[in-house]
N, CA, C and O atoms as a GROMACS GRO file, in nm:
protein
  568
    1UNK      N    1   2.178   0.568   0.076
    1UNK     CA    2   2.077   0.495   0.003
    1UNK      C    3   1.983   0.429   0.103
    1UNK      O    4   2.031   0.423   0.217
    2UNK      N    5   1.886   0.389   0.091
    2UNK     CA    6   1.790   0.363   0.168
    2UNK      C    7   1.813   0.198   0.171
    2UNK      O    8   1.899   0.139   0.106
    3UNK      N    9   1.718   0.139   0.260
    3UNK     CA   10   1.755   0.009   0.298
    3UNK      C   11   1.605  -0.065   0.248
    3UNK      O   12   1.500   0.000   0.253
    4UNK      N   13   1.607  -0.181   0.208
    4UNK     CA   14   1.502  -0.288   0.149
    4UNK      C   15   1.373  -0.254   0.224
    4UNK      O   16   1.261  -0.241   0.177
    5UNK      N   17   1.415  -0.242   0.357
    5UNK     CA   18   1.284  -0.224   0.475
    5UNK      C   19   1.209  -0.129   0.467
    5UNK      O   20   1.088  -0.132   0.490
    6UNK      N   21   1.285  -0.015   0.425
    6UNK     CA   22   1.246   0.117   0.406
    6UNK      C   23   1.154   0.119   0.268
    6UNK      O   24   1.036   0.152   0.261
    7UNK      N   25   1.229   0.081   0.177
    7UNK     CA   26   1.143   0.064   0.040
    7UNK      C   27   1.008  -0.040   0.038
    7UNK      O   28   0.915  -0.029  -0.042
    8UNK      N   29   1.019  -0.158   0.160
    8UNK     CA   30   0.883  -0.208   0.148
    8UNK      C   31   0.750  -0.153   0.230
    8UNK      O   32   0.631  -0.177   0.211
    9UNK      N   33   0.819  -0.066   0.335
    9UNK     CA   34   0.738   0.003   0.396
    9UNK      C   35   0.676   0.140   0.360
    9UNK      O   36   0.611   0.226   0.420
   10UNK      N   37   0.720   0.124   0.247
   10UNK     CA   38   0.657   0.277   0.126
   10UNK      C   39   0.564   0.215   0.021
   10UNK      O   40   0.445   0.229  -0.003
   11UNK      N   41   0.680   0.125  -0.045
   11UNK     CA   42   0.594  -0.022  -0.123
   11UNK      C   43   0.494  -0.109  -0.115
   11UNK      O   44   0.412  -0.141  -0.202
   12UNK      N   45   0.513  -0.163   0.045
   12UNK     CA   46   0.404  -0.281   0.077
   12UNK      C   47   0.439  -0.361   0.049
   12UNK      O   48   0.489  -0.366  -0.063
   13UNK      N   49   0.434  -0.488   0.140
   13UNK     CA   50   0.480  -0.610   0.152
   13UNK      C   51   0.378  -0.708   0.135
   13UNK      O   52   0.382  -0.821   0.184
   14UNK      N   53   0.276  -0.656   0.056
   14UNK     CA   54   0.232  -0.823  -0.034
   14UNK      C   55   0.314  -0.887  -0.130
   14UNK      O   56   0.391  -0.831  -0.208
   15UNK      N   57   0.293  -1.010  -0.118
   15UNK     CA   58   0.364  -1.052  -0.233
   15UNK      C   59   0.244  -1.197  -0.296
   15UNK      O   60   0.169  -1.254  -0.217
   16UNK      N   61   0.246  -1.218  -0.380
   16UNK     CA   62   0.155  -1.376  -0.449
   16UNK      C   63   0.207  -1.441  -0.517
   16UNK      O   64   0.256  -1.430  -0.630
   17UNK      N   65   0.195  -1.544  -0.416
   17UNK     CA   66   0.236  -1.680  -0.420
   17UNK      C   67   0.149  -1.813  -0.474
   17UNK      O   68   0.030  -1.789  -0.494
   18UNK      N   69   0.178  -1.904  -0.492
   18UNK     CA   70   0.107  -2.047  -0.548
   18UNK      C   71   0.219  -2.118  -0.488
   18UNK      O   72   0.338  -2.109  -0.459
   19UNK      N   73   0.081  -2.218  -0.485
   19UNK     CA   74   0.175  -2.387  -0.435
   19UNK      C   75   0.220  -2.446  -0.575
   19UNK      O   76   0.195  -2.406  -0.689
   20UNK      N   77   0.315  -2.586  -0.516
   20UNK     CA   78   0.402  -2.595  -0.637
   20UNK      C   79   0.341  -2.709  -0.759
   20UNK      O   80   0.391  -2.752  -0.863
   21UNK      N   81   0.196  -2.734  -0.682
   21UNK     CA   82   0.089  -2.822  -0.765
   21UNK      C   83   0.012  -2.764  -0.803
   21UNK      O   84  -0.074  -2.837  -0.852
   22UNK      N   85  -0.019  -2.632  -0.813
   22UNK     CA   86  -0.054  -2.551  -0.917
   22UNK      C   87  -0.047  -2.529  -1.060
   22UNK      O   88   0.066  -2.534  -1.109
   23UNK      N   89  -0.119  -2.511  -1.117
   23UNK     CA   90  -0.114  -2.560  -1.280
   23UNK      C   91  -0.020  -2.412  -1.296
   23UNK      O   92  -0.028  -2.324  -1.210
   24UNK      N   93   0.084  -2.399  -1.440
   24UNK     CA   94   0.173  -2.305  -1.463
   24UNK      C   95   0.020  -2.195  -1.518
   24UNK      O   96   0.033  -2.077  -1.487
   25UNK      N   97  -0.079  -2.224  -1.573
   25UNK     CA   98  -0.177  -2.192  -1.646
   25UNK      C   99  -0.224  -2.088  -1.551
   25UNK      O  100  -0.236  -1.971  -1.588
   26UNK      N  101  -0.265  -2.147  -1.373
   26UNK     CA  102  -0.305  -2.062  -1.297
   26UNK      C  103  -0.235  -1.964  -1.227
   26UNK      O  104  -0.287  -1.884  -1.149
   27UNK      N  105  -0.095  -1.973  -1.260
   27UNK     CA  106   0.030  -1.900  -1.204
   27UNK      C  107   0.054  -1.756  -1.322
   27UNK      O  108   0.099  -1.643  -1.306
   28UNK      N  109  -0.001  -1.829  -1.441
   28UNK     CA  110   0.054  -1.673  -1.533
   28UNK      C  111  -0.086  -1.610  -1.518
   28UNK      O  112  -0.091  -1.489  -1.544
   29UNK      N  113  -0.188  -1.663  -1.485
   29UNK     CA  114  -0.336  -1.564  -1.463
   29UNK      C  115  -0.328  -1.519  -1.336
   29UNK      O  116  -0.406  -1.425  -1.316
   30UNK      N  117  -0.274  -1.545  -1.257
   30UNK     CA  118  -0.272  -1.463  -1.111
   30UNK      C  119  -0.171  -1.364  -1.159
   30UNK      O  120  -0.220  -1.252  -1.153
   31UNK      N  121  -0.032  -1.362  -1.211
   31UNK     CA  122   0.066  -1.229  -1.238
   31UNK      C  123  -0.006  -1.125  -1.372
   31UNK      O  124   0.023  -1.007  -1.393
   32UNK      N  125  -0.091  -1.197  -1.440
   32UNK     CA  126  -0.149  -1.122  -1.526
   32UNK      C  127  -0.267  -1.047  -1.451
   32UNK      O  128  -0.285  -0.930  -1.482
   33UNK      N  129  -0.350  -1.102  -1.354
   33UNK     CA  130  -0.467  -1.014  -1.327
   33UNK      C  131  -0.421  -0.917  -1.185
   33UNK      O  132  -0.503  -0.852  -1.119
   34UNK      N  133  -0.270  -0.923  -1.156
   34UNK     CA  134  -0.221  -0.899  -1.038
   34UNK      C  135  -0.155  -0.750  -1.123
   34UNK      O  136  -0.170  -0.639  -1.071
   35UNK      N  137  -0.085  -0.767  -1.250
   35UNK     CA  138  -0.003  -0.737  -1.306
   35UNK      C  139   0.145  -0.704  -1.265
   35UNK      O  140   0.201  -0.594  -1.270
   36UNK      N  141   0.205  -0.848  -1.215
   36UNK     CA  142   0.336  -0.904  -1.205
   36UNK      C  143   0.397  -0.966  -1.283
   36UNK      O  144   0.338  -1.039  -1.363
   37UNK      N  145   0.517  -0.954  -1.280
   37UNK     CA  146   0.566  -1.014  -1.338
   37UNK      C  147   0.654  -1.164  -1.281
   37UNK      O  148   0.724  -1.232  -1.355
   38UNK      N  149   0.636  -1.183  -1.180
   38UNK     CA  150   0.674  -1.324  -1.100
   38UNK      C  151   0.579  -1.385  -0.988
   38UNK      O  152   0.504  -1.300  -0.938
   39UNK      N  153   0.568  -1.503  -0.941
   39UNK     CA  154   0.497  -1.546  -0.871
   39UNK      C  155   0.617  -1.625  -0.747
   39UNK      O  156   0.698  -1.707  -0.791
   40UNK      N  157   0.616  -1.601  -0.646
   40UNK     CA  158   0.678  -1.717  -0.522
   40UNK      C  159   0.622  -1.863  -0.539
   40UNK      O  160   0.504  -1.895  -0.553
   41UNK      N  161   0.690  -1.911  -0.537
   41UNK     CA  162   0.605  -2.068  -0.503
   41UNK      C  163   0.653  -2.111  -0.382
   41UNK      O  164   0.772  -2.137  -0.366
   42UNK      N  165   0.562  -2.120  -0.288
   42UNK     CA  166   0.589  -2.152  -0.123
   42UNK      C  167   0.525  -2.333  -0.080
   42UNK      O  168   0.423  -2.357  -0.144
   43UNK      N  169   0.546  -2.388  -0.035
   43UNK     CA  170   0.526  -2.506   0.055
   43UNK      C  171   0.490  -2.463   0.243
   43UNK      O  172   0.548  -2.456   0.351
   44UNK      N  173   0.412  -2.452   0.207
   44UNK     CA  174   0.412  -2.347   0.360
   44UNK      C  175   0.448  -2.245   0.396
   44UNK      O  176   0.372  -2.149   0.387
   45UNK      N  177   0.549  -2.234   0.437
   45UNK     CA  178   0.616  -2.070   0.529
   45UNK      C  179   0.751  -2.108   0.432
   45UNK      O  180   0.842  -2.030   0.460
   46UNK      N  181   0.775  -2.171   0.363
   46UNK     CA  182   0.916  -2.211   0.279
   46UNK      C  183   0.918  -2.159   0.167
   46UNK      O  184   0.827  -2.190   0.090
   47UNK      N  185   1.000  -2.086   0.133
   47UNK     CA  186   1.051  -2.023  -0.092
   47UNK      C  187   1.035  -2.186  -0.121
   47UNK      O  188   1.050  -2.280  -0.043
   48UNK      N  189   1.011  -2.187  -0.215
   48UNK     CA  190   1.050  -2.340  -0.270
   48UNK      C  191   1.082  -2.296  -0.376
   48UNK      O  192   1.172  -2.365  -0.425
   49UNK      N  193   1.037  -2.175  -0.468
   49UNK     CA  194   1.105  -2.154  -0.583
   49UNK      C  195   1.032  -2.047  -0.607
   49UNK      O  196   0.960  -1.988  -0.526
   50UNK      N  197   1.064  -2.000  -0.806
   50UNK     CA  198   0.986  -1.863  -0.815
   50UNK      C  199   0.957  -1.906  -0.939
   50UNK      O  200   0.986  -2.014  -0.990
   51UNK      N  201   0.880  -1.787  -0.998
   51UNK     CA  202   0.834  -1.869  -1.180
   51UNK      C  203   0.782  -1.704  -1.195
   51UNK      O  204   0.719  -1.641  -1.111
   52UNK      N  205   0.822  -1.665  -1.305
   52UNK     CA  206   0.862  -1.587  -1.417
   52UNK      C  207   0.770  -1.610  -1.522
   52UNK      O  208   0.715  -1.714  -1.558
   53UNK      N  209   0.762  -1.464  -1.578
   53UNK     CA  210   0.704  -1.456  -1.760
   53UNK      C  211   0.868  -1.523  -1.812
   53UNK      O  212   0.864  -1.629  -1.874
   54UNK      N  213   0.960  -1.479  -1.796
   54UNK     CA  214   1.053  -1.543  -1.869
   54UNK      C  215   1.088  -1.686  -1.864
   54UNK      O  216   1.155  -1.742  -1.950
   55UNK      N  217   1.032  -1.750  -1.741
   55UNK     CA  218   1.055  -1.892  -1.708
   55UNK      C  219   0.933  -1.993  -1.801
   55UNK      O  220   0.946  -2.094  -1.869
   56UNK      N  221   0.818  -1.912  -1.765
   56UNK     CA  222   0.704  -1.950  -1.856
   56UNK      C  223   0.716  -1.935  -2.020
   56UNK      O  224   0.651  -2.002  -2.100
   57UNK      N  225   0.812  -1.835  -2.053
   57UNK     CA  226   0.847  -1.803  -2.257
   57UNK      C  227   0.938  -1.936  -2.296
   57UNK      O  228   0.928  -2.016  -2.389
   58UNK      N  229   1.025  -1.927  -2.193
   58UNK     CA  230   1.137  -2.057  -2.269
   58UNK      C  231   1.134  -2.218  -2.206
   58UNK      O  232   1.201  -2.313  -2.247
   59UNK      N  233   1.045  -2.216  -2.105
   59UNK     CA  234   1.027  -2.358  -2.064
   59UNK      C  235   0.885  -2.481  -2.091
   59UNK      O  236   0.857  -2.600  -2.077
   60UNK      N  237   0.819  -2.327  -2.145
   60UNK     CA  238   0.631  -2.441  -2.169
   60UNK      C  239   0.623  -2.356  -2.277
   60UNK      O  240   0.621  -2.440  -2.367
   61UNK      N  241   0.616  -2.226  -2.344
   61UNK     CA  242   0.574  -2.173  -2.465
   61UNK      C  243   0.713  -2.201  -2.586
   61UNK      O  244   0.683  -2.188  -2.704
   62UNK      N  245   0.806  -2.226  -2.564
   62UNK     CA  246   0.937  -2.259  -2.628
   62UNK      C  247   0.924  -2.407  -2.648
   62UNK      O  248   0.922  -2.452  -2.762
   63UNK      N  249   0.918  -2.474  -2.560
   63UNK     CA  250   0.910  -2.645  -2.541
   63UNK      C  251   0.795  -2.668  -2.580
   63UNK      O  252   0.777  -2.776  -2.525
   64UNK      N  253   0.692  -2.644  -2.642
   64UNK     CA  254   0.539  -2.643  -2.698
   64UNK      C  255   0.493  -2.731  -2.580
   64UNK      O  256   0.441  -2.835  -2.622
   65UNK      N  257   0.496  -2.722  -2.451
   65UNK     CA  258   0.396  -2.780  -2.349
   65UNK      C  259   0.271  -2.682  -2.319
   65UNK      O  260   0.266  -2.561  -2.343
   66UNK      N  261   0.164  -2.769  -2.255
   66UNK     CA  262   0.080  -2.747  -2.254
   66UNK      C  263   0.068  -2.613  -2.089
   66UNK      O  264   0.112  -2.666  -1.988
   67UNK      N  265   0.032  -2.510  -2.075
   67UNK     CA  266   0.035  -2.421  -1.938
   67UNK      C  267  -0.062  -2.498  -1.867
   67UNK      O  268  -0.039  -2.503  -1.746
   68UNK      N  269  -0.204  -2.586  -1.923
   68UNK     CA  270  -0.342  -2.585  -1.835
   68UNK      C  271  -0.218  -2.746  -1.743
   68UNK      O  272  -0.205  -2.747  -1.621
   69UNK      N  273  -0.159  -2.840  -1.821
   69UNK     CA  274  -0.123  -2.963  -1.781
   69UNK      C  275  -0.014  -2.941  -1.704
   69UNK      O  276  -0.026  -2.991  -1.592
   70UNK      N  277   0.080  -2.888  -1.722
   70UNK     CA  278   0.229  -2.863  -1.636
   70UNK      C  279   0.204  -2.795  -1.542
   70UNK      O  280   0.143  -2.689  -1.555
   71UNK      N  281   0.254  -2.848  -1.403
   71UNK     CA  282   0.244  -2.784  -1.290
   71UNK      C  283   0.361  -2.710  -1.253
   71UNK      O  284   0.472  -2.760  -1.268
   72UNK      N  285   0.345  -2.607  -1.210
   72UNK     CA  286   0.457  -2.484  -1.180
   72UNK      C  287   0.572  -2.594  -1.114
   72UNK      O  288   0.676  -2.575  -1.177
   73UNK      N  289   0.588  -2.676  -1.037
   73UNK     CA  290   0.676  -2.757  -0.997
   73UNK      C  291   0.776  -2.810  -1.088
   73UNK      O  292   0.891  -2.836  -1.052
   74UNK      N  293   0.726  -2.828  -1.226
   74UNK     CA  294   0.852  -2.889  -1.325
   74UNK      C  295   0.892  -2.780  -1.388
   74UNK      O  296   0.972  -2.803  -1.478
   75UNK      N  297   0.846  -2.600  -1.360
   75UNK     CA  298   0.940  -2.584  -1.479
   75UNK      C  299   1.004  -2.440  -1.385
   75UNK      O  300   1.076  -2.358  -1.443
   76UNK      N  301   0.970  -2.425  -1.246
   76UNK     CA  302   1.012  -2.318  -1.152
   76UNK      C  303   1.172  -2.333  -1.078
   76UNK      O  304   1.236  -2.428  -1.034
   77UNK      N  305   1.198  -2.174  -1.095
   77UNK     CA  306   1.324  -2.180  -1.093
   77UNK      C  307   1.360  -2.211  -0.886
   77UNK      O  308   1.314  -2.149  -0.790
   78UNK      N  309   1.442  -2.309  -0.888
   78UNK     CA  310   1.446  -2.329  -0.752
   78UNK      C  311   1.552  -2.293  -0.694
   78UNK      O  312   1.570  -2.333  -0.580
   79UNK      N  313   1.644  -2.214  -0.753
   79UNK     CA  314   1.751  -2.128  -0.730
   79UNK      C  315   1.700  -2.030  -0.680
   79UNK      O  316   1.677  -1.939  -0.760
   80UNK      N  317   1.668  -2.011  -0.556
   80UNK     CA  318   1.609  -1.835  -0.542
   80UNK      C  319   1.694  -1.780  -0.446
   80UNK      O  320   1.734  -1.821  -0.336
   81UNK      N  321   1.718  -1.658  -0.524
   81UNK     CA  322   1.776  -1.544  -0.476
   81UNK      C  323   1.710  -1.456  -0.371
   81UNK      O  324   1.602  -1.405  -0.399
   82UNK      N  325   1.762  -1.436  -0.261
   82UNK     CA  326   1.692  -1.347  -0.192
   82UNK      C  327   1.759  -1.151  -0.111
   82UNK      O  328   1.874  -1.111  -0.094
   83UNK      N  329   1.680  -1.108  -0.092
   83UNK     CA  330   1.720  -0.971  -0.020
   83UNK      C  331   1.723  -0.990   0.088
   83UNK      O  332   1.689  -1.108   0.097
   84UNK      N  333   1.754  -0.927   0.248
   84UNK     CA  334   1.746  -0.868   0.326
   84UNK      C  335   1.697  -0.789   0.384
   84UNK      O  336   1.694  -0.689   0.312
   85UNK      N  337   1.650  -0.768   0.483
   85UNK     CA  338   1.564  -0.582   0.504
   85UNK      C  339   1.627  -0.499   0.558
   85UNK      O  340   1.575  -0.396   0.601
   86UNK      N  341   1.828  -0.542   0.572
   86UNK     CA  342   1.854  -0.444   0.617
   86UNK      C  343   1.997  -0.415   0.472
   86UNK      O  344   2.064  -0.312   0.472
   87UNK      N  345   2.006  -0.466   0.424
   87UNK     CA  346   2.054  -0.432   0.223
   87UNK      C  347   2.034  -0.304   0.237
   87UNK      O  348   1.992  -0.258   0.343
   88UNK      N  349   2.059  -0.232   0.134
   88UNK     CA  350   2.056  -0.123   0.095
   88UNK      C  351   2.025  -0.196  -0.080
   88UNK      O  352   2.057  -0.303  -0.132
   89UNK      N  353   1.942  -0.066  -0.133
   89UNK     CA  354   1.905  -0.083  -0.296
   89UNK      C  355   2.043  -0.125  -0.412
   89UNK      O  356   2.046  -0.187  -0.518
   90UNK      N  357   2.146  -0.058  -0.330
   90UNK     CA  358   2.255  -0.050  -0.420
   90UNK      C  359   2.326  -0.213  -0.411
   90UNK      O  360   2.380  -0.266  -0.507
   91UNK      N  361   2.317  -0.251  -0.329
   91UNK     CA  362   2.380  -0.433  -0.286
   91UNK      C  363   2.274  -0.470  -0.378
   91UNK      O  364   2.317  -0.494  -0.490
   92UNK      N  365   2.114  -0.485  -0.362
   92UNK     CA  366   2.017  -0.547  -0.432
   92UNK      C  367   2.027  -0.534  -0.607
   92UNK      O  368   2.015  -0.628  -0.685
   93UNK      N  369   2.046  -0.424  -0.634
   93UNK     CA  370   2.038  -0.405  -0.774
   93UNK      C  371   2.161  -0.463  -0.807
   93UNK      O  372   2.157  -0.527  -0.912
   94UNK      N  373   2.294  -0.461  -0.739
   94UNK     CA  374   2.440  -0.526  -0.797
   94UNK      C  375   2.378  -0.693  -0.786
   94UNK      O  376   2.396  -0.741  -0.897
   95UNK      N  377   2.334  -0.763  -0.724
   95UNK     CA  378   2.298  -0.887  -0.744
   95UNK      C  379   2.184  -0.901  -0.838
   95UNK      O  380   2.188  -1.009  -0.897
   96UNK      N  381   2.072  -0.815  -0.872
   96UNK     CA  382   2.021  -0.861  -0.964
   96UNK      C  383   2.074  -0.888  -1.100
   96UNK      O  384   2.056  -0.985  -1.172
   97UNK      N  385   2.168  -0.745  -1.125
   97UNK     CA  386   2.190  -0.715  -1.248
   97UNK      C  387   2.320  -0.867  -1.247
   97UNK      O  388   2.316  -0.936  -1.349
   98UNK      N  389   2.407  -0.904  -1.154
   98UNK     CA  390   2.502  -1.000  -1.148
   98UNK      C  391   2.468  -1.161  -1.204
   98UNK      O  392   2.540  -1.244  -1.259
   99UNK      N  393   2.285  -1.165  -1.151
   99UNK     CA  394   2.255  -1.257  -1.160
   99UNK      C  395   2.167  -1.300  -1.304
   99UNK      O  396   2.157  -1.414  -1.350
  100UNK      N  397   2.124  -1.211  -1.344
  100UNK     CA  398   2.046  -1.155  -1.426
  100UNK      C  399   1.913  -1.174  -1.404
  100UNK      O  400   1.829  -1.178  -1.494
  101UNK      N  401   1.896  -1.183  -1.309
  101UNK     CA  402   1.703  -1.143  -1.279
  101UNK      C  403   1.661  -1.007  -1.196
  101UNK      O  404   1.730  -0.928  -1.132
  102UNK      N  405   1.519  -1.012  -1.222
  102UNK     CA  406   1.452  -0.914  -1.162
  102UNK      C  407   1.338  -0.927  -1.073
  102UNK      O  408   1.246  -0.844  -1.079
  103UNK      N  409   1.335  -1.033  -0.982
  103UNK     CA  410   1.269  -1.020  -0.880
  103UNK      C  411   1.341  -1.120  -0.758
  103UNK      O  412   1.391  -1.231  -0.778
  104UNK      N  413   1.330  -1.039  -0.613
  104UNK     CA  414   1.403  -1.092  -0.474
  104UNK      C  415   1.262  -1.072  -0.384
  104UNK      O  416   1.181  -0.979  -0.372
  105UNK      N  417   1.272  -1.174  -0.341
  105UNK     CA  418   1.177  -1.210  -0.250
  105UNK      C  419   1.264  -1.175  -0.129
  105UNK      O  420   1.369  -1.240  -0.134
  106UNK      N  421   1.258  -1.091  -0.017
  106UNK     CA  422   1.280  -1.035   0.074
  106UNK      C  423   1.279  -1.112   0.239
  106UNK      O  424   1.175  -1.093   0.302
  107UNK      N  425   1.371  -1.183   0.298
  107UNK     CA  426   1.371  -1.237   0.411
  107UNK      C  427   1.449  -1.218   0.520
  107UNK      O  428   1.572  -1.215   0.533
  108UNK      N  429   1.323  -1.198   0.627
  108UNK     CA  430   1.401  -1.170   0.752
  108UNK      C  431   1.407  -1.291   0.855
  108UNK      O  432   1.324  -1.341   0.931
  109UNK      N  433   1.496  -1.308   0.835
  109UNK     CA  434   1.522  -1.423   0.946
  109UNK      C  435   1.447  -1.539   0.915
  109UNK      O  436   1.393  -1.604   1.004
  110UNK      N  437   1.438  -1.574   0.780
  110UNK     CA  438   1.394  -1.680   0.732
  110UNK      C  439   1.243  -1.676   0.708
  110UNK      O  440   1.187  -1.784   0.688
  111UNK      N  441   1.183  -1.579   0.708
  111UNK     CA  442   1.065  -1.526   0.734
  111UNK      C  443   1.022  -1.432   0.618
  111UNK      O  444   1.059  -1.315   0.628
  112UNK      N  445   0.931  -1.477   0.484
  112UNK     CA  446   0.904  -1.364   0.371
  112UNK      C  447   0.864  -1.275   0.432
  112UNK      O  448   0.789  -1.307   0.524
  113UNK      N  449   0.885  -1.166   0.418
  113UNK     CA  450   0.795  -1.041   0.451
  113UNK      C  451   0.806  -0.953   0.344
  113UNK      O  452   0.804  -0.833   0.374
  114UNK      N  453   0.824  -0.994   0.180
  114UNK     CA  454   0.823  -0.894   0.080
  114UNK      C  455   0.846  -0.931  -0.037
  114UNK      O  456   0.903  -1.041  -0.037
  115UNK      N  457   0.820  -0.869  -0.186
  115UNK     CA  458   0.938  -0.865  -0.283
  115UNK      C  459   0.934  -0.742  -0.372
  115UNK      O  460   0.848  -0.657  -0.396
  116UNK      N  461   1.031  -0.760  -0.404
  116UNK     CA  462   1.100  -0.631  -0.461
  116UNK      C  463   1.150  -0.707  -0.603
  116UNK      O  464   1.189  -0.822  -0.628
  117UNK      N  465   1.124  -0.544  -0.711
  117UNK     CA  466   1.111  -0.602  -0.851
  117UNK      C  467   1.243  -0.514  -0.897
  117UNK      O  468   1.233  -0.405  -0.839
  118UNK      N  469   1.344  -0.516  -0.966
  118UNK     CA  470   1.432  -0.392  -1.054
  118UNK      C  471   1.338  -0.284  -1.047
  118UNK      O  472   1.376  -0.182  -0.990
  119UNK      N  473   1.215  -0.288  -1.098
  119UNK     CA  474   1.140  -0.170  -1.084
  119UNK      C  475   1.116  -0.089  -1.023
  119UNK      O  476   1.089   0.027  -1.054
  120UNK      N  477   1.126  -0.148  -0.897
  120UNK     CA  478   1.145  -0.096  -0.757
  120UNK      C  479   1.195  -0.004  -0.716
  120UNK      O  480   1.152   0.105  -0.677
  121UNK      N  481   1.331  -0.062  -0.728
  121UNK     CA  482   1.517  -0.027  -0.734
  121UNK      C  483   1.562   0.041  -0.790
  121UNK      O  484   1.670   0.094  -0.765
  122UNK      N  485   1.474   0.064  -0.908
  122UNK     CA  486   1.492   0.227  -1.039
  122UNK      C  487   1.409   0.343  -0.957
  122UNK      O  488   1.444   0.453  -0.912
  123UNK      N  489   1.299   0.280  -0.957
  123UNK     CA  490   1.217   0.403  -0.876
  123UNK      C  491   1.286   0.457  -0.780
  123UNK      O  492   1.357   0.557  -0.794
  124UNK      N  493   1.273   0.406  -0.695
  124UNK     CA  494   1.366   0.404  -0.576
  124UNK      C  495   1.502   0.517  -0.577
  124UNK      O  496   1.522   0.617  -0.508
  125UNK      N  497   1.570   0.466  -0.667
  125UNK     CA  498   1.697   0.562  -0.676
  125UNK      C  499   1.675   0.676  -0.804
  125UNK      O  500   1.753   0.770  -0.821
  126UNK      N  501   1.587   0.657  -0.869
  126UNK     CA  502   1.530   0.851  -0.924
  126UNK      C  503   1.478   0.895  -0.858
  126UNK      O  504   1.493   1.017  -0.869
  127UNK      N  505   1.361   0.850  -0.720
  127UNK     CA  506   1.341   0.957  -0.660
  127UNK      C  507   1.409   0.998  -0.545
  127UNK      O  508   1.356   1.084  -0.474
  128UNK      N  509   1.544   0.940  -0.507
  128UNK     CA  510   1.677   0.998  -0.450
  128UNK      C  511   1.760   1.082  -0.533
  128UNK      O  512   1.808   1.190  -0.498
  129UNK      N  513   1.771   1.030  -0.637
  129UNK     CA  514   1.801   1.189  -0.680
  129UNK      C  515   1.721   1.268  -0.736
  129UNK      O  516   1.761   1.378  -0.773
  130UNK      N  517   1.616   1.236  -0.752
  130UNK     CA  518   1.509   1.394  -0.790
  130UNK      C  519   1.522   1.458  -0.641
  130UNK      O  520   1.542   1.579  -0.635
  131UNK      N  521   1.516   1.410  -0.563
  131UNK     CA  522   1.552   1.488  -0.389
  131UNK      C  523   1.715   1.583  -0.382
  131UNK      O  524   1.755   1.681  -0.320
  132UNK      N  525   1.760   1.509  -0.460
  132UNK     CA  526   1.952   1.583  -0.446
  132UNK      C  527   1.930   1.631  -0.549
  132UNK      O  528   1.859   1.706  -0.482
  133UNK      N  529   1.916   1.671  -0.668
  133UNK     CA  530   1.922   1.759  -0.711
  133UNK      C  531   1.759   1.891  -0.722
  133UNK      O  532   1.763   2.004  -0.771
  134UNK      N  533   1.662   1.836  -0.671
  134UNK     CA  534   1.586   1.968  -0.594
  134UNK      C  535   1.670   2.049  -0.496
  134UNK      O  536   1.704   2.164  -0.522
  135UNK      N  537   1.714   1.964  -0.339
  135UNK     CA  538   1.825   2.055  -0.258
  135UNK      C  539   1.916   2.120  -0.324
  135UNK      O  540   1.952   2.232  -0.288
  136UNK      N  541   1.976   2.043  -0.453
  136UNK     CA  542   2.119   2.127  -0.472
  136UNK      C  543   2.026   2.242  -0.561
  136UNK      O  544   2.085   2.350  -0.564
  137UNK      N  545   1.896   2.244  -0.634
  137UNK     CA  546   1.876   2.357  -0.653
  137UNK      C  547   1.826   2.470  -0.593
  137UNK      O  548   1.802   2.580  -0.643
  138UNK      N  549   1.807   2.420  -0.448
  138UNK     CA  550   1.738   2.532  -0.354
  138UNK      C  551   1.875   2.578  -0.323
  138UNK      O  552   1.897   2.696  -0.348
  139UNK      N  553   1.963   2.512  -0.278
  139UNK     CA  554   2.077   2.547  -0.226
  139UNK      C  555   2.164   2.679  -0.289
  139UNK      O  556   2.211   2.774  -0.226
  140UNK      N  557   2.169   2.640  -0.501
  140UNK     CA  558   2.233   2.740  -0.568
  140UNK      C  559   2.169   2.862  -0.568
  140UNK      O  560   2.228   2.970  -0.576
  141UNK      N  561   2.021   2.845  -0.556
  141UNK     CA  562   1.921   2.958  -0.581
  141UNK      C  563   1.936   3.049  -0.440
  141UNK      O  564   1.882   3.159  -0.430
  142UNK      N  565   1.985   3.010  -0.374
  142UNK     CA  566   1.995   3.127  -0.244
  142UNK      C  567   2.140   3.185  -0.204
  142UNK      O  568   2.151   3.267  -0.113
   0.00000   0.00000   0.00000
């Protein structure tokens, strides 16, 4: 299976971020005009947390708060999970699915250099096996 590094270097290692005094309002219009589904929230060179369409459904559209008034700081998840770049897809996807989310912000040596969505991680492993089973059909055919 291929390794995180490998998949961001096919992928690309942008990722968008907001500070954590950012209105939640300007955090779901950057993943909407980005078309993501999570945003990093950094303090400098630091994760400080992450924020979600799902964090945004049950914490300000569930709680009838306002998105333009609440700043991503009161309602971002500060539990963050992260990858490795030298993981393999199969470690990454067992912790997402363990944890139940779908996005890892990727660090090397304390250092973002990525993130990676489940989406990714599906892609990723159909087109490993669309590769094994093309070989195994060149293979039967001769």
């Amino acid at each position: 299976m291929h390794s995180i590094r490998q998949l961001l270097n096919t992928k690309g290692h942008k990722v968008w971020t907001v500070s954590p005094n950012a209105s939640v309002y300007d955090a779901i219009a950057l993943m909407a005009e980005k078309e993501i589904g999570a945003v990093l929230i950094m303090e400098g060179s630091h994760v400080a947390g992450i924020l979600s369409e799902r964090d945004y459904a049950r914490k300000v559209i569930l709680a009838g708060r306002s998105s333009r008034e609440t700043k991503v700081s009161e309602i971002m998840t500060t539990r963050v999970y992260h990858a490795q770049p030298h993981q393999n897809i199969e470690e990454c996807m067992a912790v997402m699915t363990e944890k139940r989310i779908r996005h890892l912000p990727v660090l090397d040596n304390g250092i973002l250099i990525g993130m990676i969505s489940i989406g990714d991680l599906v892609k990723a492993i159909i087109a490993t096996q669309q590769f094994m089973i093309t070989q195994l059909e060149t293979y039967i055919a001769s």
